[in-house]
N, C-alpha and C positions, 0 to 999 in steps of 0.2 A: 751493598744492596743486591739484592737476588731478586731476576726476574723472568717470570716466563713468559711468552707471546703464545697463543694458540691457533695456528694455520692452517687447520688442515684443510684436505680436498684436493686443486687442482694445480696442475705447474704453474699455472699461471696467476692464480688466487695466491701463490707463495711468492713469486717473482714480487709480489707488489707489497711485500711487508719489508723487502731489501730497505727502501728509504727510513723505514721506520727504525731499523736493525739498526742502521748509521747513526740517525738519531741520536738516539739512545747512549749511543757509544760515544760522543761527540759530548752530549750535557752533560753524562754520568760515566767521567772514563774508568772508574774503580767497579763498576756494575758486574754482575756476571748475569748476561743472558744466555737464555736458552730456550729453543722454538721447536714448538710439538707442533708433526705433520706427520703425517700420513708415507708410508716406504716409497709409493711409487710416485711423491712427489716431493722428497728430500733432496734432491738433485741443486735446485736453486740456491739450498742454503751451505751445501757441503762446500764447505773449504770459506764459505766467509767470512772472515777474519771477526766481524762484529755478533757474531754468534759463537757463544763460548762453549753450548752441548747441543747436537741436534737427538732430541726424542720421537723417537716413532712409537704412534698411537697405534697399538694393535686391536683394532674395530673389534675383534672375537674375544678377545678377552680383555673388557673393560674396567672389571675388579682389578688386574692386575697392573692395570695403567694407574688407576684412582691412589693404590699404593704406592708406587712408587715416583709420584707426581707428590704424594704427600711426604713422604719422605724428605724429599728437597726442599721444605719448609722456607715457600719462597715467600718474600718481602709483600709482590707484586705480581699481577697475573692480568696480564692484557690479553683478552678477547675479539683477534682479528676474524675471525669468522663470522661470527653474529647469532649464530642459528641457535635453535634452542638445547642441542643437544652438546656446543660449544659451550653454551652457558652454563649448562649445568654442571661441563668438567671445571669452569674455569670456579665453582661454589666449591665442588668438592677438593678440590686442591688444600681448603682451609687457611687460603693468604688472606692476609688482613684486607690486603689492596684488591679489590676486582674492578676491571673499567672494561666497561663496553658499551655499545651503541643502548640507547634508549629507545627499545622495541617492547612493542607488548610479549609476553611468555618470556622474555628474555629478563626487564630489569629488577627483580624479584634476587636472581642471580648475581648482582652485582653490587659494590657498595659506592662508587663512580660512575654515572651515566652518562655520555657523551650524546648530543642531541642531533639526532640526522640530518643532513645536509636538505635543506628545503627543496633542490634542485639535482640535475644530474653532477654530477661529481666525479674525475679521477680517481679511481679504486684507492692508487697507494696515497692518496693526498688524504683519502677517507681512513685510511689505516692512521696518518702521518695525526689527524685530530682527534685519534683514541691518548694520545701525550701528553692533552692538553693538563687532565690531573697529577700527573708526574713535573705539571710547570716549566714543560718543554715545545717550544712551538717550531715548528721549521715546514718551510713551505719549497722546501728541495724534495720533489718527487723525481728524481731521477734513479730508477732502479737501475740494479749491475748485476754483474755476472762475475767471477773469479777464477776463469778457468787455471787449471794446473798445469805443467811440465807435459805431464803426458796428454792433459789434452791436447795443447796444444801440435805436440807432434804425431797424434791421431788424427787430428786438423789436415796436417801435412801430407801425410799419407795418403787420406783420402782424396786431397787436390790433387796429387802428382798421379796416382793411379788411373784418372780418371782421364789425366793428359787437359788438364780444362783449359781454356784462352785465354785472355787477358783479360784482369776482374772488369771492366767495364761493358763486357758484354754477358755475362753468367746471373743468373737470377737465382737466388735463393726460393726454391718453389713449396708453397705446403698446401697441399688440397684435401687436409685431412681434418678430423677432427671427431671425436668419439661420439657427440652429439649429431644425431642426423638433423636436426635443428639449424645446425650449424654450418653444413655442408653444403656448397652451393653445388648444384649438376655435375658432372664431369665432362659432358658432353660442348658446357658452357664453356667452362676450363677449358678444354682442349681447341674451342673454337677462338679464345683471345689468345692461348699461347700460338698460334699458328701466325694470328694478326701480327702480333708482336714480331716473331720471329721473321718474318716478313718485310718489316716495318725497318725495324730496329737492329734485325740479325744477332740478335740476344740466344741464348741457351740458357734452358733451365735445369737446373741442379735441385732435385727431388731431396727432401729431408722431410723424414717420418719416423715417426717408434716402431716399437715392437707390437708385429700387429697390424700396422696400418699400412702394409704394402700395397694390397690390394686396392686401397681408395685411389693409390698411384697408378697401377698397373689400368685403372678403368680410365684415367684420365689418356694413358701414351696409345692405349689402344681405340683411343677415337679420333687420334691425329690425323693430318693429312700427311706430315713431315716429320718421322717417328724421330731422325737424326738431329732434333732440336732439341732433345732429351739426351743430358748428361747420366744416366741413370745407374746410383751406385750400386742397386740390388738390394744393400743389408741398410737397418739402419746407422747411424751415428751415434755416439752416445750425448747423454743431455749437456757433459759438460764441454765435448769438444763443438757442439753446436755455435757455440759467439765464435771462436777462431776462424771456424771454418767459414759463418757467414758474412765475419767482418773482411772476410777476400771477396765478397759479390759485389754486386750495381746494389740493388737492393731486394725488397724480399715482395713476393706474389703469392696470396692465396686466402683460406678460410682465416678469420678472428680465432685464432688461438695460441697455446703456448709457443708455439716457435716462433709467430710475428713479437710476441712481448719480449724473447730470447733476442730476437731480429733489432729492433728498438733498444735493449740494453748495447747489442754489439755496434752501434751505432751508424746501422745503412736506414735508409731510407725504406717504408712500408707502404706495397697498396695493398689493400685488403678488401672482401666482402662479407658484410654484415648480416645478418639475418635478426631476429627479435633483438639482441640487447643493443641496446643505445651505446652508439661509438662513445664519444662524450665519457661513459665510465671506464671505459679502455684505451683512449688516447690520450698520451701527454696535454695538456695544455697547451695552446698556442702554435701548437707544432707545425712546424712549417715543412716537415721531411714526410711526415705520418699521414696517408690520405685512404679512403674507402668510401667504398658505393654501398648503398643500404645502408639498414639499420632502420629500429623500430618497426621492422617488417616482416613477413614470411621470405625466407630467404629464397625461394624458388621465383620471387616476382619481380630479385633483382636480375637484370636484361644484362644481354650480352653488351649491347652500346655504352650502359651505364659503367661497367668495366674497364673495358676497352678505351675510355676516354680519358682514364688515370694514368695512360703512360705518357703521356704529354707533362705529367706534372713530376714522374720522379726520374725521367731518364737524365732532363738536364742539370739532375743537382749532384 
């Protein structure tokens, strides 16, 4: 059986098709899958073992994706994205099989509907019941990471150069995120990293893309105590990211790909939320995973509200 997943958009929209990927691989071990994403967020699936081709959708030239999507005359064509223009690659593919969420402008495009979760829901657990017409059920939402050889020794690198201390005081920091939606103040940031640092005598270890230096650079230059900043300058790359953050206490900052990275390398997460409901981005039950906000304007989450999550991941 030949199957495709369609992923595309964001590292962290990819991150959560992993349990799905296992799945898959796990009900149907003879299967060959293969996961259509987007370049700048192929990183998640590179090197994992349960994805047999990763496809990059090239956004400008969509005729040429449509061909050679058809060509590989897949079985099945799971639709992890949902949207409408997801849908419509997942019709023109021409697989007999198409499963996706049962949304209006969407299910027209499919010939398996799966019926949306009446409440909030874990994204990958949401991916995990697009299955269910493949007659695969599994309620293991545990995404992963696969780092390689080299990441790992990238990993390496970058701890020894930085001369860092002993993991239980280093914090995985991200106060980035491409959505301003998304980004809490800097000014916020740099008033509970001071707290902490204080408190706790913690050091944060800055991890960002390409790009997102600055969101860094505005958070160290409002510090009181700039030398609580490990600060590597460059980024890391997405895959040496679990190595490197599975050496921290655990990880500090905006709702994005590097806390779901953070969570896969398995430290513990505070985060702050702004509009989206934690609830579809936190594990279930999780007792390591914690965040202030959500369902809100991120600007109205308070410094106190923050601030009062380190009592909950320092001792784990």
């Amino acid at each position: 059986m030949k199957i495709l997943v369609i992923q595309t958009r964001r590292l962290g929209d990819v991150l959560m098709i992993t349990p799905m990927l296992r799945a898959i691989a796990r009900a149907l071990p003879g299967a060959e899958t293969h996961v259509c994403v987007e370049a700048s967020s192929a990183a998640p699936v590179r090197g994992n073992p349960h994805a047999s081709q990763v496809v990059i959708a090239e956004s400008r030239v969509p005729v040429r994706l449509v061909g050679m999507l058809r060509r590989e005359r897949y079985d099945v064509v799971i639709d992890g994205r949902g949207t409408p223009g997801s849908a419509r690659l997942a019709f023109l593919t021409g697989a007999k099989m198409r499963v996706g969420c049962d949304r209006v402008w969407r299910r027209l495009f499919y010939t398996h509907r799966v019926p949306p979760s009446a409440g909030p829901r874990y994204s990958a657990l949401g991916k995990l019941a697009l299955l269910g017409p493949l007659g695969i059920e599994s309620s293991d939402c545990r995404i992963e990471l696969f780092p390689s050889d080299d990441d790992r020794r990238e990993a390496e690198r970058r701890w020894r150069s930085l001369g860092l201390p002993d993991r239980a005081r280093v914090v995985a920091f991200s106060p980035v995120s491409r959505r301003r939606w998304k980004r809490w103040p800097a000014e916020r940031f740099a008033e509970v990293c001071d707290r902490w640092a204080e408190r706790a005598g913690v050091v944060f270890l800055p991890v960002f893309g390409p790009g997102e230096e600055p969101m860094v650079e505005r958070v160290i230059a409002r510090l009181r105590n700039r030398s609580i900043v490990a600060n590597p300058g460059s980024p890391v790359s997405f895959g040496a990211l679990a190595p490197l953050m599975a050496r921290c206490a655990f990880y500090f900052g905006n709702d994005n790909g590097v806390r779901h990275a953070a969570i896969a390398a398995g430290i513990p997460t505070a985060a702050v939320f702004g509009p989206p409901n934690p609830e579809s981005w936190t594990p279930p039950g999780s007792m390591r995973d914690f965040y202030a906000g959500g369902n809100c304007d991120i600007d109205t989450v308070l410094v106190g509200d923050v601030d009062g999550l380190l009592p909950r991941v320092i001792d784990l």
